[in-house]
OpenMM code with the backbone's topology and positions (N, CA, C; nanometers):
from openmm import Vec3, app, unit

residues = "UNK UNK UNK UNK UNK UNK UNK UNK UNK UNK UNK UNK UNK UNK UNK UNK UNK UNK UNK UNK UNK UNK UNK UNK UNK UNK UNK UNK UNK UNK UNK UNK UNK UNK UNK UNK UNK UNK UNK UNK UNK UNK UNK UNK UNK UNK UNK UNK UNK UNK UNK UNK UNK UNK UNK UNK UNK UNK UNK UNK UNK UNK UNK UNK UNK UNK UNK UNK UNK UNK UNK UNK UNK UNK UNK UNK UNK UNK UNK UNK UNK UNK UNK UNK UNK UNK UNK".split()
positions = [
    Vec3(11.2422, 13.7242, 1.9506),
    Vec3(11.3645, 13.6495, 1.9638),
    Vec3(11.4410, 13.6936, 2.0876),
    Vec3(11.4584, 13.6201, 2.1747),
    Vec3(11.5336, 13.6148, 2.3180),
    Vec3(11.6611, 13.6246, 2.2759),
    Vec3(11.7565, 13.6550, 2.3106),
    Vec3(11.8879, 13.6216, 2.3050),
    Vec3(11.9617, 13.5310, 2.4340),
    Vec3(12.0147, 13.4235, 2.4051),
    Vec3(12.0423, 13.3429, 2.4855),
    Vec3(12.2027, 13.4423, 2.5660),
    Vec3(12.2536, 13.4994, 2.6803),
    Vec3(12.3803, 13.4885, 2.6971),
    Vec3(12.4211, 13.4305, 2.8484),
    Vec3(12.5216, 13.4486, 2.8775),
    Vec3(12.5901, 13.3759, 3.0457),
    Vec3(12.6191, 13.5307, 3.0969),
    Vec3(12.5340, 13.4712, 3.2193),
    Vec3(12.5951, 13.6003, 3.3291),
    Vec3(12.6786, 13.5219, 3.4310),
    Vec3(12.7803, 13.6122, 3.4599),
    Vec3(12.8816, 13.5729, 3.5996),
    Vec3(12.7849, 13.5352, 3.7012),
    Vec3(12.7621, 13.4223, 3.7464),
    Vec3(12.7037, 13.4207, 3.8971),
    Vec3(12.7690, 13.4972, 4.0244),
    Vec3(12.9247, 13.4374, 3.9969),
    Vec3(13.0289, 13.4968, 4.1315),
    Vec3(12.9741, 13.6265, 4.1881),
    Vec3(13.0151, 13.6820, 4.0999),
    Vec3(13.0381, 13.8255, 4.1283),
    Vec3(12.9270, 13.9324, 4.0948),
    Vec3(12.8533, 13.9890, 4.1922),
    Vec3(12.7540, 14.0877, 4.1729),
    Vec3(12.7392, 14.1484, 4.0925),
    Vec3(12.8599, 14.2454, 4.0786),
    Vec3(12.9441, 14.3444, 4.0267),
    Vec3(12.8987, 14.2952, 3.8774),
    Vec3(12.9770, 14.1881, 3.8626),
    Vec3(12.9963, 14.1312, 3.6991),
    Vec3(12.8684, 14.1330, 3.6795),
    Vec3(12.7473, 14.0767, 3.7182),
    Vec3(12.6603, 14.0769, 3.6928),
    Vec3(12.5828, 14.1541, 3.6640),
    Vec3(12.5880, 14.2659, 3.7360),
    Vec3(12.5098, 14.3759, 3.7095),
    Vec3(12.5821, 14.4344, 3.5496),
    Vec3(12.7389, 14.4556, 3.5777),
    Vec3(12.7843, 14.4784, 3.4388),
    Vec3(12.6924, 14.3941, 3.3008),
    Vec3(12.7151, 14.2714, 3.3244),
    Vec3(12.6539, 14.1944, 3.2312),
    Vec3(12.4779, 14.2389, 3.1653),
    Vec3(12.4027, 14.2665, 3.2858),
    Vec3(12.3129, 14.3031, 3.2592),
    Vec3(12.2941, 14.4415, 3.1630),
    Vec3(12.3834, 14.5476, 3.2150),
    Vec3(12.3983, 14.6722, 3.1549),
    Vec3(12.4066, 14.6359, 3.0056),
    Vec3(12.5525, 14.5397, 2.9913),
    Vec3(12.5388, 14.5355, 2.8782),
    Vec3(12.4650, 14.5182, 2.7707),
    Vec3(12.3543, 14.4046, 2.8411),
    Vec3(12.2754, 14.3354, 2.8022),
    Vec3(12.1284, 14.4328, 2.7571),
    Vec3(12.1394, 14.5355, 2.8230),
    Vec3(12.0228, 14.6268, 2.8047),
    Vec3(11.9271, 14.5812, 2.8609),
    Vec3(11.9796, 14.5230, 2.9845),
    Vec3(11.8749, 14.5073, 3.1221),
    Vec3(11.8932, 14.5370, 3.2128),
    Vec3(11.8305, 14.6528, 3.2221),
    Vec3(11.8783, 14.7412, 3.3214),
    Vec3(11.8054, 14.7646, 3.4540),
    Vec3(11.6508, 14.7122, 3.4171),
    Vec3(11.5705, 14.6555, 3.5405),
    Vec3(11.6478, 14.5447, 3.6280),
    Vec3(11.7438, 14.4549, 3.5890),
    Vec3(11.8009, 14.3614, 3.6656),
    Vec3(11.9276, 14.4106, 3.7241),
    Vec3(11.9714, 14.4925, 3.6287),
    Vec3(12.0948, 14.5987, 3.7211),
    Vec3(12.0429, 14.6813, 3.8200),
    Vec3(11.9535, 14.7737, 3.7831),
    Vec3(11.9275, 14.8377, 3.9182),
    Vec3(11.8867, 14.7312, 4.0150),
    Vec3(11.8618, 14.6473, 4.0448),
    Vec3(11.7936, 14.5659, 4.1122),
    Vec3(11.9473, 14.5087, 4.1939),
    Vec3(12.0065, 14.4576, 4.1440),
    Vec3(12.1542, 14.4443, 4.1801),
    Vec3(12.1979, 14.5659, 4.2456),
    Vec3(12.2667, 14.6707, 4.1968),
    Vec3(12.2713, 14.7856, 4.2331),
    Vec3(12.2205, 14.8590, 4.3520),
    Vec3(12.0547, 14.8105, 4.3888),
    Vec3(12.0034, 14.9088, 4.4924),
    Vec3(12.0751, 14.7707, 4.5998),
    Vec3(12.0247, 14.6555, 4.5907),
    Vec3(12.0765, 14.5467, 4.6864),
    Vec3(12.2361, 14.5682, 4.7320),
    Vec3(12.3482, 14.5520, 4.6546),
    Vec3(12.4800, 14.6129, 4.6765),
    Vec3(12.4782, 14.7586, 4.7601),
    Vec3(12.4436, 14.8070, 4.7416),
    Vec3(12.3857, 14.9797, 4.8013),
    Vec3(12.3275, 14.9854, 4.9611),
    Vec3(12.2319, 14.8718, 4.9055),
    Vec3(12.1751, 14.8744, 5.0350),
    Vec3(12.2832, 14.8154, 5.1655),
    Vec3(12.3517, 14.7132, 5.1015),
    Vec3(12.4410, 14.5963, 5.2059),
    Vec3(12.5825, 14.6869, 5.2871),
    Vec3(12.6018, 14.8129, 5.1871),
    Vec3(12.6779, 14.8633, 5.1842),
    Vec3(12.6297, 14.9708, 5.3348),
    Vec3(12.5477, 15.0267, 5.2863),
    Vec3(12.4537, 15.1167, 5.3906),
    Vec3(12.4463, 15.0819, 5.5201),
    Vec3(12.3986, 14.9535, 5.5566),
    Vec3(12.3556, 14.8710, 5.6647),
    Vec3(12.5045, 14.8732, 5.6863),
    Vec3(12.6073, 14.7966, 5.6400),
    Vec3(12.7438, 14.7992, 5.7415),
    Vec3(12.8350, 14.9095, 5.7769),
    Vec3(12.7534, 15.0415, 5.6993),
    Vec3(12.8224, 15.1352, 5.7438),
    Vec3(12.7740, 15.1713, 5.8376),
    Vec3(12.6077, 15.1715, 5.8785),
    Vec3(12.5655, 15.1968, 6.0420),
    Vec3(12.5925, 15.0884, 6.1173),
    Vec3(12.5661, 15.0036, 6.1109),
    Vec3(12.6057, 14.8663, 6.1579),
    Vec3(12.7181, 14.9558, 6.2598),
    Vec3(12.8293, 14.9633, 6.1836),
    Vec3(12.9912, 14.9741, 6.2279),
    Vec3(13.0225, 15.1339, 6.3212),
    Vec3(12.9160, 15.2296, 6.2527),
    Vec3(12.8717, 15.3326, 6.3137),
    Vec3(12.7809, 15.3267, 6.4829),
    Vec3(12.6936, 15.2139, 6.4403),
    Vec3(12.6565, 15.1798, 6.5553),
    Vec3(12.6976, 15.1689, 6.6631),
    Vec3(12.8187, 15.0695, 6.6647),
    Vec3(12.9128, 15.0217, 6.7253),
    Vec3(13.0019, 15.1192, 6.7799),
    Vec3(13.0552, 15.2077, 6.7414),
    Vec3(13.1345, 15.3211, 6.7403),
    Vec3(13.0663, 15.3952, 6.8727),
    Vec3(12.9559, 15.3979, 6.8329),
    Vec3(12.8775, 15.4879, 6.9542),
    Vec3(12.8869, 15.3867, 7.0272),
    Vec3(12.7901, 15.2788, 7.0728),
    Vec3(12.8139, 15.1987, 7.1614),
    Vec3(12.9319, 15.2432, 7.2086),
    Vec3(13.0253, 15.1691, 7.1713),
    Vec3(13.1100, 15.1902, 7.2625),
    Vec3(13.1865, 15.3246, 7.3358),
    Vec3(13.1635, 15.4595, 7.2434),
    Vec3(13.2347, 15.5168, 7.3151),
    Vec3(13.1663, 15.6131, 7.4475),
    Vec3(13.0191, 15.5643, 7.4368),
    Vec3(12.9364, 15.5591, 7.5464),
    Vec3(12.9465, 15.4485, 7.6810),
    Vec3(12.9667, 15.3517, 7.6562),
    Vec3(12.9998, 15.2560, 7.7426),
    Vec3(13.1568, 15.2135, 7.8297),
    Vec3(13.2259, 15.2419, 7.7108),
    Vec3(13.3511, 15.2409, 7.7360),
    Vec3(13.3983, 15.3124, 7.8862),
    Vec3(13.4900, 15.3189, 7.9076),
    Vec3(13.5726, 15.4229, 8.0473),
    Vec3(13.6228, 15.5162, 7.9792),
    Vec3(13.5783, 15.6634, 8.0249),
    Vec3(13.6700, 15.7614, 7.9301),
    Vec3(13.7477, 15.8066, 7.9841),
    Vec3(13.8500, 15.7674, 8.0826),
    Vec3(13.9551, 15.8138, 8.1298),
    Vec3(14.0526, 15.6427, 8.1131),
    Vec3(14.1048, 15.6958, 8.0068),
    Vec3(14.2049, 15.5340, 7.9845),
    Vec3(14.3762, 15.6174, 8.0123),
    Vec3(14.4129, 15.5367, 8.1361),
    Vec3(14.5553, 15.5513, 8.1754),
    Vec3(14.6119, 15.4868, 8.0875),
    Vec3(14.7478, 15.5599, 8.1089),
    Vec3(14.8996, 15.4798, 8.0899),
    Vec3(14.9203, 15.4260, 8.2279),
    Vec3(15.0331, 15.3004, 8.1742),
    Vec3(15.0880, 15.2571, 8.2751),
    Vec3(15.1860, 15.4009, 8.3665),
    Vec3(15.2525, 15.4510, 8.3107),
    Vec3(15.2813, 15.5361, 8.3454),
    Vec3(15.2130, 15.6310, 8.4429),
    Vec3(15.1513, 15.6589, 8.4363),
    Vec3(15.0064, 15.7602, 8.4714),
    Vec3(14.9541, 15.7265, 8.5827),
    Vec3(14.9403, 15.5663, 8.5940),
    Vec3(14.9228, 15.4564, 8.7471),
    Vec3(15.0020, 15.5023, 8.7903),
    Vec3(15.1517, 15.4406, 8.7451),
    Vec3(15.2198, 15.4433, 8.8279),
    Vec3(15.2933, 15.5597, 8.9503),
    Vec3(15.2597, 15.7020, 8.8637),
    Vec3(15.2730, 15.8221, 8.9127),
    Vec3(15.1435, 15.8540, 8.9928),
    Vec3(15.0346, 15.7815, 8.9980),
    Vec3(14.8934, 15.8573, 9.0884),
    Vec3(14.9756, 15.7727, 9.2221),
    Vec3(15.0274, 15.6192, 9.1974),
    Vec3(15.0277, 15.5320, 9.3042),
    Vec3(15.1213, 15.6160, 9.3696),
    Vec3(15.2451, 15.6768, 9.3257),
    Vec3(15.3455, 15.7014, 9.3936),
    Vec3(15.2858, 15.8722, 9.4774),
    Vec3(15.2170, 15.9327, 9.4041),
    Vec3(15.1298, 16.0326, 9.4943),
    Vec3(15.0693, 16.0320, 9.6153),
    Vec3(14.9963, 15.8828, 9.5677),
    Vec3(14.9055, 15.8660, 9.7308),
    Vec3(15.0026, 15.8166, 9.8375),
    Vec3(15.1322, 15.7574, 9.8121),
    Vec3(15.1894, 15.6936, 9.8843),
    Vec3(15.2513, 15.7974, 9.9761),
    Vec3(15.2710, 15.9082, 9.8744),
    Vec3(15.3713, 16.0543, 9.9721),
    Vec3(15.2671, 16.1409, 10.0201),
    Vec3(15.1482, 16.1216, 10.0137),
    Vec3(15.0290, 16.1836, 10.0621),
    Vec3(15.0270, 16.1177, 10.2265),
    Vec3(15.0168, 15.9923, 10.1990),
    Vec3(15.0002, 15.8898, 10.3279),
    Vec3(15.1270, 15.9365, 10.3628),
    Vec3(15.2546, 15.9310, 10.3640),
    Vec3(15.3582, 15.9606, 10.4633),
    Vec3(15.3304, 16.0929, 10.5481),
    Vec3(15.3140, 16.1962, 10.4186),
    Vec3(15.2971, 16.2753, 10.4826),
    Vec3(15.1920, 16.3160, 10.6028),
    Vec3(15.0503, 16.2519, 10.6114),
    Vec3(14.9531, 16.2274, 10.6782),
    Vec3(15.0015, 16.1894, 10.7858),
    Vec3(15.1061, 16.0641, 10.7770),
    Vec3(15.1510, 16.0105, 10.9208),
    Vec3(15.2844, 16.0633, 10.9462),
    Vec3(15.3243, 16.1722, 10.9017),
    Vec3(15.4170, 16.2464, 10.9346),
    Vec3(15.3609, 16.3569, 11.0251),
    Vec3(15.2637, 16.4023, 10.9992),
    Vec3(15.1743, 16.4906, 11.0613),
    Vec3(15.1183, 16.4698, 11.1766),
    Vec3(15.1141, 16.3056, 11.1793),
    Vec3(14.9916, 16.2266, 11.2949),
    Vec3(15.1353, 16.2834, 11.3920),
    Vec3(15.2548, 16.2490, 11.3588),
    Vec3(15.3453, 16.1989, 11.4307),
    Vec3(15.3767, 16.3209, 11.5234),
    Vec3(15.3535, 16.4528, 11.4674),
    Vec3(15.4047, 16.5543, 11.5641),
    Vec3(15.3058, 16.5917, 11.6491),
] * unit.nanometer
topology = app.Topology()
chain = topology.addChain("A")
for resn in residues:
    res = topology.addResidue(resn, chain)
    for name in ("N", "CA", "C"):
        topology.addAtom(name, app.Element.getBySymbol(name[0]), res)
């Protein structure tokens, strides 16, 4: 004798619950390793990415600030250069 019941389609989760309950637990783990797995993959996935970029990226990221003080450096560098030419 089978027992007829309804599993949640929606929701994985529910489903696998349902199964537990159900004392099918071959169809939960089966749920379970799949959820696990999806989980896994977007955590390197996102890890992936992480590297990517902080390999690729520029690792010297200014402030505006920071410009604006190198610009005003070179500018008193150059005076001074042609302050120098001048004597």
């Amino acid at each position: 004798m089978a027992e007829e019941y309804e599993v949640a389609d929606e929701n994985p989760i529910s489903k696998m619950v349902d199964y537990i309950s159900h004392s099918e637990y071959q169809k939960a783990n089966e749920i379970f390793n799949e959820l696990l797995g999806q989980r896994v993959s977007d955590s390197l996935d996102q890890e992936k990415i992480a590297v990517a970029q902080s390999i690729y990226s520029d690792d010297e990221e200014y402030t505006e600030e920071e410009l604006e003080d190198a610009l005003e450096d070179e500018e008193e560098e150059e005076d001074e250069e042609s302050f120098e030419d001048d004597e």
